[in-house]
C-alpha positions as CSV (number, residue, x, y, z in Angstrom):
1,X,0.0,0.0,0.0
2,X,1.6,3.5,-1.1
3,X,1.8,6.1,1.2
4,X,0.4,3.6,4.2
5,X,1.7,5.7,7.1
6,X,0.1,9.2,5.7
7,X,-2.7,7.3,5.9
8,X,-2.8,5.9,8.8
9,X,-2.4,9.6,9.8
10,X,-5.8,11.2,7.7
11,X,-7.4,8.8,9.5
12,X,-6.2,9.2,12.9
13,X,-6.8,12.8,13.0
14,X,-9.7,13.2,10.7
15,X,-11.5,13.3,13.4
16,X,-10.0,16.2,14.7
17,X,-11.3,18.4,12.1
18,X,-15.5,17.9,13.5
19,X,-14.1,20.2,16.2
20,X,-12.6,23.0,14.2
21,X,-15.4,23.5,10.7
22,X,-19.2,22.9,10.5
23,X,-20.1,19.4,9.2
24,X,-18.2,18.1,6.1
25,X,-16.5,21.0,5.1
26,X,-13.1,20.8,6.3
27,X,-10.2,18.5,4.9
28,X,-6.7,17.6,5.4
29,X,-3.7,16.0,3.7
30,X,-0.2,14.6,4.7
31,X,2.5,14.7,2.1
32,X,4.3,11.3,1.3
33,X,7.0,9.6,-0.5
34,X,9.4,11.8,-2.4
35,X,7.5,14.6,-2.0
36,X,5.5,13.9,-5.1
37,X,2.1,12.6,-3.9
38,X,0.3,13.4,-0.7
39,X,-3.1,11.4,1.3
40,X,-6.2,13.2,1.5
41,X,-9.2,12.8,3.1
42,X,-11.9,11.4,1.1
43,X,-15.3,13.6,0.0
44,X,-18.4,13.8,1.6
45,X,-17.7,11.0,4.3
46,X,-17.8,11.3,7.5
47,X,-15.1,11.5,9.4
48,X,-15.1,8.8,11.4
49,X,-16.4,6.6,8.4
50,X,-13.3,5.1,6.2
51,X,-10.8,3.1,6.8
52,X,-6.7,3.6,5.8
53,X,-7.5,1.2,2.6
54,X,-10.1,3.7,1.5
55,X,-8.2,7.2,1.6
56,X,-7.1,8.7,-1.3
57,X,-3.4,8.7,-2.2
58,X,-3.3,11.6,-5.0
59,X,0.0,13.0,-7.1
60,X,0.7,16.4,-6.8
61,X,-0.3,16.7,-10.6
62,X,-3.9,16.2,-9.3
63,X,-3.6,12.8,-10.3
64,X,-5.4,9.8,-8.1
65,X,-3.3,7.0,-7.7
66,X,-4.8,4.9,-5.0
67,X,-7.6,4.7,-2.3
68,X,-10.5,3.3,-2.5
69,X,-12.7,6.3,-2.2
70,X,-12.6,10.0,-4.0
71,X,-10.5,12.5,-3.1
72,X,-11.3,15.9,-1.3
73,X,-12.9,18.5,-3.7
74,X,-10.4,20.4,-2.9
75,X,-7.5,18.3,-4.3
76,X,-6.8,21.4,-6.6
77,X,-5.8,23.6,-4.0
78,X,-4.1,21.1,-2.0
79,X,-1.7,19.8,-5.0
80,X,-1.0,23.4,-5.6
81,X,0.6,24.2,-2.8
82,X,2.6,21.4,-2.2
83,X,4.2,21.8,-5.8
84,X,4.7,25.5,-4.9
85,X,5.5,24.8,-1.1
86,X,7.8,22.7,0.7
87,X,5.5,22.1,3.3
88,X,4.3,18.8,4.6
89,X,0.5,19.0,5.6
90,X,-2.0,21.1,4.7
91,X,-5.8,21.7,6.9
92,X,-7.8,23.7,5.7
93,X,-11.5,24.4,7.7
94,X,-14.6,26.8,7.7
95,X,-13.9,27.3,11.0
96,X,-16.5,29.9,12.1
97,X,-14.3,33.0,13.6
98,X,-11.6,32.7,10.6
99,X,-14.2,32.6,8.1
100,X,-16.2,35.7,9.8
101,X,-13.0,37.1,9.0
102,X,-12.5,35.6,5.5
103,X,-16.1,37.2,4.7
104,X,-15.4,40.3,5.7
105,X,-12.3,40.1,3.6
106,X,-10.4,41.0,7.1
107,X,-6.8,39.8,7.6
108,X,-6.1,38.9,11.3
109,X,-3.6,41.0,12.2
110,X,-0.9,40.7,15.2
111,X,-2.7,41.3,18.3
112,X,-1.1,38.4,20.3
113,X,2.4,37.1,20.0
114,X,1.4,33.8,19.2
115,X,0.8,34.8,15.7
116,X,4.0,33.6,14.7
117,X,3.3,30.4,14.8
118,X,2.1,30.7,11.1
119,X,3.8,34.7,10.6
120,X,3.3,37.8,11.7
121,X,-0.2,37.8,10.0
122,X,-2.7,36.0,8.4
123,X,-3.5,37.3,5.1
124,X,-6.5,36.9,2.8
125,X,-6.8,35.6,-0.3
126,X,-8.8,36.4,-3.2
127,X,-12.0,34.4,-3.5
128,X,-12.3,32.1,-6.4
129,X,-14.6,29.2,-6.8
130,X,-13.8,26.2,-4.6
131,X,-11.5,23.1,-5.8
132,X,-10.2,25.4,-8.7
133,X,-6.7,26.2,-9.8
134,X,-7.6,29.7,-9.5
135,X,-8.0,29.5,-5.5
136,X,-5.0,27.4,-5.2
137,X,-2.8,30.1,-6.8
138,X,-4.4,32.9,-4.8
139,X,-3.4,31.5,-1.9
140,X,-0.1,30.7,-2.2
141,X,0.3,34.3,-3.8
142,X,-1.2,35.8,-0.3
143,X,0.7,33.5,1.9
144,X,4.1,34.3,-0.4
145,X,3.2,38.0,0.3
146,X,2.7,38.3,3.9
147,X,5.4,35.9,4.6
148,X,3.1,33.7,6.2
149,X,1.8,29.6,6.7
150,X,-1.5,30.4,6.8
151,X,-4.6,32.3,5.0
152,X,-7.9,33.6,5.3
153,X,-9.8,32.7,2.4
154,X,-12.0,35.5,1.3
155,X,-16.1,34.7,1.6
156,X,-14.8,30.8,2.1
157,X,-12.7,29.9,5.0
158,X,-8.9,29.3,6.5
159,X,-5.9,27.2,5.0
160,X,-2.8,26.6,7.3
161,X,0.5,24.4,6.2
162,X,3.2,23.0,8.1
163,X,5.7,20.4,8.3
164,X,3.8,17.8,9.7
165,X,0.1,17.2,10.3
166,X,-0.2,17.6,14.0
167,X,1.1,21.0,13.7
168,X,-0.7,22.0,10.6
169,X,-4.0,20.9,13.0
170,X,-2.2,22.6,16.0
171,X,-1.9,25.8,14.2
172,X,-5.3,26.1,13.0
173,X,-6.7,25.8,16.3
174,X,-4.2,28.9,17.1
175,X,-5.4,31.4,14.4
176,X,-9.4,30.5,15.2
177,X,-8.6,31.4,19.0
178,X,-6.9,34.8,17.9
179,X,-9.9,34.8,15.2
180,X,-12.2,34.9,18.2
181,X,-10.4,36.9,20.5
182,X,-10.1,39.9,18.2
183,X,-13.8,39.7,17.1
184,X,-14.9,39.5,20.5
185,X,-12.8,42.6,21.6
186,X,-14.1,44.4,18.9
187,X,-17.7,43.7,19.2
188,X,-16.9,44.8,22.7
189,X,-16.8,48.1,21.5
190,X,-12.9,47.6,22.1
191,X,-9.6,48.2,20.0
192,X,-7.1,45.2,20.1
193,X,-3.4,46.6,20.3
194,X,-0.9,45.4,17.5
195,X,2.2,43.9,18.7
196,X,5.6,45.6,16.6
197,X,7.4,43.9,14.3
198,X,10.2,44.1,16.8
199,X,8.2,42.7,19.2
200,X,7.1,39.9,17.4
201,X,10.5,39.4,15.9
202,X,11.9,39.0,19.7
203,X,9.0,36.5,20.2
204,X,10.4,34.5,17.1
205,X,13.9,34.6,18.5
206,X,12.5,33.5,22.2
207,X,10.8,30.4,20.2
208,X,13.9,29.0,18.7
209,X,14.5,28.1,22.3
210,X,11.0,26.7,23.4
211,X,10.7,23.5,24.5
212,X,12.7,20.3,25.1
């Protein structure tokens, strides 16, 4: 079976998305191999309702190569970025506080330090229809731009990369919690304070030493 551990992980943390976007409507890859083909979940299923045998293994030409089921919809956007990107995993969600953002055509902009967990913003990108080429390039063109991993997608919802999938799903949960903070201040008839970009770049400097 090709691409059996990337999988293994779509369906280990497929799951993880029924807490982040409404429904059906999020979806998440792993990248594989040589870097040339990547596992996706499949689309319209729930969740919690295939197996490893059943998700899609698809080429980064769009191509599917294996799985028993169909790919995400959004295959387009997905194999777009990883032949522009050299990033890992991809989740992307219609989480509700990003996307009131994405609707308003808002980018989220530095009002916490941990923002730099996917840059020093989160952009938006330009709406075109869903599962085209179109949205895929407009997305990496906004996350090229604003230096970022991540990106509002305008009337539509939230992409974030990474280098692996439990920090791709780590992130997201990180830009919908700023999402939500800075709507929340502002409905509160309140105006959220931007961090510098010294600030944040000390933050980024303190973070190459986090952890074990």
């Amino acid at each position: 079976m090709i691409l059996e551990t990337q999988r293994e992980q779509v369906v280990e943390h497929a799951s993880d998305l029924a807490s982040l976007t409404p429904g059906r409507t999020g979806n998440l890859s792993v990248r594989g191999g040589d870097g040339d083909a990547f596992a996706i979940t499949p689309t319209g299923v729930p969740y919690d309702a295939f197996d490893v045998e059943d998700v899609p293994v698809v080429g980064v030409d769009g191509e599917h190569r294996d799985g028993a089921m169909k790919p995400s919809s959004e295959v387009p956007m997905h194999s777009a970025i990883y032949r522009r990107e050299d990033v890992g995993a991809i989740v992307h969600t219609h989480s509700p506080w990003s996307t009131t953002l994405a609707i308003a055509d808002e980018p989220l902009p530095p009002i916490h330090y941990m923002i730099v967990a996917v840059g020093k913003r989160v952009p938006v990108a330009e709406y075109a229809p869903y599962g085209t080429d179109a949205l895929a390039e407009n997305i990496v063109t906004a996350m090229r731009e604003a230096d970022a991993t991540a990106s509002l997608i305008e009337n539509h919802g939230l992409v974030v990369t990474a280098p692996d999938l439990e920090t791709a799903l780590e992130n997201t949960a990180h830009v919908e919690s700023l999402a939500r903070i800075y709507l929340e201040a502002r409905s509160a008839g309140l105006e959220p304070q931007r961090l510098s970009d010294e600030q944040l770049e000390m933050v980024l400097a303190k973070f190459e030493s986090y952890g074990q």
